[in-house]
Structures are given as C-alpha cells and as structure tokens.
C-alpha positions as CSV (number, residue, x, y, z in Angstrom):
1,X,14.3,0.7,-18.7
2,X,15.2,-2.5,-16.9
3,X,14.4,-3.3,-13.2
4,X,18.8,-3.0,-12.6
5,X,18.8,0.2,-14.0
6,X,15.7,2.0,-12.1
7,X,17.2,1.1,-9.0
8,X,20.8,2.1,-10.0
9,X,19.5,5.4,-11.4
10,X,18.2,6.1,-8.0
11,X,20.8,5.5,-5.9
12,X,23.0,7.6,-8.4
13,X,20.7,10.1,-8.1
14,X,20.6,10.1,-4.4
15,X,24.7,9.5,-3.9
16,X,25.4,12.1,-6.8
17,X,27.7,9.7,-8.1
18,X,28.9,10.7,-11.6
19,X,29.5,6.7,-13.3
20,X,32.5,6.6,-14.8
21,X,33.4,4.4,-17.4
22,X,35.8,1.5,-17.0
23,X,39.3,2.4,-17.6
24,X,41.2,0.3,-19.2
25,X,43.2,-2.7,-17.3
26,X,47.6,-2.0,-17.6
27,X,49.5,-4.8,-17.0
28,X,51.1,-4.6,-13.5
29,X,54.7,-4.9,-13.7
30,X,55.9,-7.7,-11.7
31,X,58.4,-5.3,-8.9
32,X,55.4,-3.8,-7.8
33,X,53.3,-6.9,-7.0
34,X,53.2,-7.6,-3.2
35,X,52.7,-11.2,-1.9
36,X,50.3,-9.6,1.1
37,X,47.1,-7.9,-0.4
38,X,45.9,-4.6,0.7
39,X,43.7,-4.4,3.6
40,X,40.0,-4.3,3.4
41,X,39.4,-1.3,5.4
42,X,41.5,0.3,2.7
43,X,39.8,-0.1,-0.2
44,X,36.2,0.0,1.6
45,X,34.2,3.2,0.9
46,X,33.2,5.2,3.9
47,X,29.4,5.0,4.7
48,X,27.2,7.3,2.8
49,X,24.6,9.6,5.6
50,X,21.7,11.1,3.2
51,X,18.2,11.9,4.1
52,X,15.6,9.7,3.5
53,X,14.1,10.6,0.5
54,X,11.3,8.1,1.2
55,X,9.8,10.3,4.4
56,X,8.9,13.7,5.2
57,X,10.9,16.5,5.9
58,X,10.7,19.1,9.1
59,X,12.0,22.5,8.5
60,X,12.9,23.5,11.8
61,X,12.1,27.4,10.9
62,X,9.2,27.6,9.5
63,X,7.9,24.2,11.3
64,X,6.1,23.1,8.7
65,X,6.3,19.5,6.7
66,X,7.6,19.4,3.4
67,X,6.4,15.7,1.4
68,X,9.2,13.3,0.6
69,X,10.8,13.7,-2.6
70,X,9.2,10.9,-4.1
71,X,5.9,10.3,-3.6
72,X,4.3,7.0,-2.9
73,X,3.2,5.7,-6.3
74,X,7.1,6.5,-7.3
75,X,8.0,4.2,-4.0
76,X,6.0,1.8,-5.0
77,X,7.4,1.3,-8.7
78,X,10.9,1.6,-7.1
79,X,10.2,-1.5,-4.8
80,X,8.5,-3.4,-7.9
81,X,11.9,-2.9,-9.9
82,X,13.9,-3.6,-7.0
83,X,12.1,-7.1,-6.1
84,X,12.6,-7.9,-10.0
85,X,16.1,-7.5,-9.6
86,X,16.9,-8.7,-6.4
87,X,18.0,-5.2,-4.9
88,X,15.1,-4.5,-2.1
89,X,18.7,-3.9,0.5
90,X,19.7,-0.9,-1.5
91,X,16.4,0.8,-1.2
92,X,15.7,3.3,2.2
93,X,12.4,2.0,4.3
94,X,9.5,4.0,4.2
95,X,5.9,3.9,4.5
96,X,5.7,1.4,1.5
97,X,8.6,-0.8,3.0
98,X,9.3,-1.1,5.9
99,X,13.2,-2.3,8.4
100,X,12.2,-5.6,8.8
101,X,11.1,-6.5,5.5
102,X,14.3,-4.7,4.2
103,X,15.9,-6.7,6.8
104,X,14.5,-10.3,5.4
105,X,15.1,-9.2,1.6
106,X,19.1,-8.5,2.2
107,X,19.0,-11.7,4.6
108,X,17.3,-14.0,1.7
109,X,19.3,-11.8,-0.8
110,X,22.7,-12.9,0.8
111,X,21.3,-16.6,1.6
112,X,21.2,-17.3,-2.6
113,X,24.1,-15.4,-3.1
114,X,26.5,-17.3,-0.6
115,X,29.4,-15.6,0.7
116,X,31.1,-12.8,-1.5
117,X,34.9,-13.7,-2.5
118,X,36.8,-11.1,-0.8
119,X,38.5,-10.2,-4.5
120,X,34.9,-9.5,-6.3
121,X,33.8,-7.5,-3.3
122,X,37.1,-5.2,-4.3
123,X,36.2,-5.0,-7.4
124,X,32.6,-4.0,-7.0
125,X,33.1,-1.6,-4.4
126,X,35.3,0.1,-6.9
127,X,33.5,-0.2,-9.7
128,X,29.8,0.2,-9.0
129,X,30.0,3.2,-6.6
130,X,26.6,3.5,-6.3
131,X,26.4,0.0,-4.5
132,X,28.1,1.5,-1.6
133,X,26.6,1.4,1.7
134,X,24.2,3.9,3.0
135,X,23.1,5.2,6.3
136,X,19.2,6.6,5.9
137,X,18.7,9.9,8.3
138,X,15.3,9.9,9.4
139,X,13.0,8.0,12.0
140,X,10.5,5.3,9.9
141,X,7.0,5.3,12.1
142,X,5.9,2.1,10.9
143,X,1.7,2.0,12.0
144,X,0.9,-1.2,13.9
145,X,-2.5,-2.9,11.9
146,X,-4.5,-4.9,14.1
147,X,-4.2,-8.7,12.2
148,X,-1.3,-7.9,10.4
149,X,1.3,-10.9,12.2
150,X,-2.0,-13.2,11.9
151,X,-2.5,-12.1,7.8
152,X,-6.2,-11.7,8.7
153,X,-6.8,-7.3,9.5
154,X,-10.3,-7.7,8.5
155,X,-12.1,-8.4,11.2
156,X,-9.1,-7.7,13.5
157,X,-10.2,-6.1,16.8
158,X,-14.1,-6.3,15.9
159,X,-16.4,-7.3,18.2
160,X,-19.0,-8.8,15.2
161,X,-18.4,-9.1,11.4
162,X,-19.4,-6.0,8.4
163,X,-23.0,-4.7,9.6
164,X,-24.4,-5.7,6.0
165,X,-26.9,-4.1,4.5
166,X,-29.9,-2.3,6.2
167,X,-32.4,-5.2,5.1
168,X,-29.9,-7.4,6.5
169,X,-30.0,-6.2,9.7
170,X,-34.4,-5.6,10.5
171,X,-34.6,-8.6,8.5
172,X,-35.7,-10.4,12.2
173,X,-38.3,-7.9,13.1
174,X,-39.5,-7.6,9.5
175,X,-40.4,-11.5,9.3
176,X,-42.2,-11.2,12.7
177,X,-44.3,-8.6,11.7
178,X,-45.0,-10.3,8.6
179,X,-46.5,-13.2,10.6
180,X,-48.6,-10.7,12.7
181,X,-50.0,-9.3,9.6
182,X,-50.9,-13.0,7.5
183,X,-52.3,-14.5,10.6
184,X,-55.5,-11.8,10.5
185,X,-55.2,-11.4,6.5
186,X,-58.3,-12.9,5.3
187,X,-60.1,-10.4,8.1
188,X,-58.2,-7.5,6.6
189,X,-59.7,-8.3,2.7
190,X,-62.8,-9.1,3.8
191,X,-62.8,-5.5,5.2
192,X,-61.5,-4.2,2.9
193,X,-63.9,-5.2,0.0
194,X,-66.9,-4.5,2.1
195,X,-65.8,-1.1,2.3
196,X,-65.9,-0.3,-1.5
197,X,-69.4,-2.7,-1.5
198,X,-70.9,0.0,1.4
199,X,-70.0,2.8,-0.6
200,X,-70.6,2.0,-4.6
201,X,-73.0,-1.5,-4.4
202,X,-73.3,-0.7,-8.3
203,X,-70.4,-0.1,-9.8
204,X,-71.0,0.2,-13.3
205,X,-74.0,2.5,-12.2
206,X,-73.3,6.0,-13.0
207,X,-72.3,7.9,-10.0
208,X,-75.0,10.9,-8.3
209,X,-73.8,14.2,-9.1
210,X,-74.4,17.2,-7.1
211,X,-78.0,19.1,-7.5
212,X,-76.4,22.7,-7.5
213,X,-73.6,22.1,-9.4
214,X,-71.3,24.6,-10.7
215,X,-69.8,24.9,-13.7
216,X,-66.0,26.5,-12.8
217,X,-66.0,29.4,-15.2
C-alpha cells in the first residue's frame, strides 16, 4: 500500500466517506453557462467535528478511560506515510505529533505548493471528499521535556552528568587507599613470610601428629 493511500484510507475511515467513482464529464450546453462563477462558500464542504481518534476517551458514566482507537505504534506508521506523501496537515495531533509541528508541516506543505487556483480547489473539494477539512474534538496535553527547544534533554535540568559506574565513582578513595597500603608493603611481606617461617621452619619435614590419635570409626 502506498504512503497516499494509508493516509486516504484513514481519513475515509474516520469521515465514513463512501469514494465514489468519477462520473463521467457531459458537455455543458452553452444556455446554461453563466459568465459569473458560483461562489466559493457554495461549493465548500462544511467542516467535519470527529473525535480524536489519536487520544483517549472519558466515559462520563462509568468515569473510566477508554485507549485511543489506534494505538501508538499505528500513529506512528500513519505519520511515517503521511511525511512520505506530504499529508502530515490531514492527520489529528496526538501524543506522537503534536499542533505546532502539524502547524509547520501544512505551513511548509503550502510554501512548495504555492497558492491553489481557485478552479482546482473546486474540483478537489468535490472530488476527493476525504480531503475535506476537519475539526479534531479533544484537548492534546503535549508534556514539556526539559532540553527539548535546545535539542539537548540529556543532561537537561541535572545538576552533574550520568553517575557512571560504581568503580567510577570510589575510584578517588580507592587510589588513596592503595597508596596507604604500597607505602608499608615490603613490612607487610616481610610479616607475612615470617609468620609461615615461625610456624613450619621445615617445610618439606613431615608434620607432628597427635600422640592419642583417634582413628574416626
């Protein structure tokens, strides 16, 4: 399925638009042609209200939160296809896109574009019903991240950067009690090989055993 078609499918979906397919043109006889075209507000299609498929739903009975009809791996792809095929303006915000950014993609959308002819915007509101416009019901909490307007939330509000590992952090007291320990370590072996010379001088000497020793059976 093309990036086009995801998008349209969706909105369809959403509009319950049934698309028709194009009738065929009749020629116009020439007594009905007026020199004055119709008016735009005429031919424009009234705006759409749905809910926002894209965010959560209150049910005012029961209280209790029902999830958004698409979840956010199915927003995701939706904004993918609808950044291939320069559509982002047709797509409600949500936690995966949010007003402003829709805002900019329609603004950049209508910038390469350049202004619509006022006949082809006739002709596509009447023909693509599923391009028509669309008021989203529902309010979009968009979460503030610390760094975001900078594009650096790592260390974003932290007073000092990741705590690294545990080794990382005693390595200071470890390397002064390391120094300690060298300065008096030719004391410490000497020690400690006179203390197996006190007790075994011989070692290859067989060692004493017990006078009354006891078998243990």
């Amino acid at each position: 399925m093309s990036a086009l078609q995801a998008v349209k499918r969706f909105r369809i979906r959403e509009l319950g638009v049934t698309p028709l397919a194009p009738a065929p043109e009749k020629p116009i006889p020439k007594a009905k042609l007026s020199p004055h075209p119709a008016s735009s507000s005429r031919n424009k299609l009234p705006v759409a209200s749905i809910e926002n498929p894209f965010l959560p739903k209150l049910n005012p009975k029961t209280g209790r939160w029902a999830p958004p009809k698409y979840s956010l791996r199915q927003q995701a792809v939706l904004i993918k296809k609808a950044r291939e095929s320069g559509t982002l303006g047709l797509l409600p915000p949500g936690p995966k896109f949010s007003v402003a950014e829709i805002a900019a993609a329609a603004f950049v959308q209508v910038t390469a574009q350049g202004p619509p002819a006022p006949e082809k915007s006739k002709v596509n509101s009447a023909a693509a019903p599923w391009m028509r416009e669309i008021e989203w019901t529902g309010e979009v909490k968009e979460k503030k991240v610390l760094g975001a307007e900078v594009g650096n939330r790592l260390y974003a509000g932290k007073k000092r950067m990741f705590k690294g590992h545990k080794w990382q952090r005693i390595a200071e007291k470890t390397e002064k009690r390391r120094a300690l320990l060298m300065r008096s370590m030719p004391k410490r072996i000497k020690e400690f090989k006179q203390y197996y010379k006190r007790r075994r001088p011989y070692p290859l000497k067989p060692p004493r055993t017990a006078k009354n020793a006891k078998l243990p059976f």
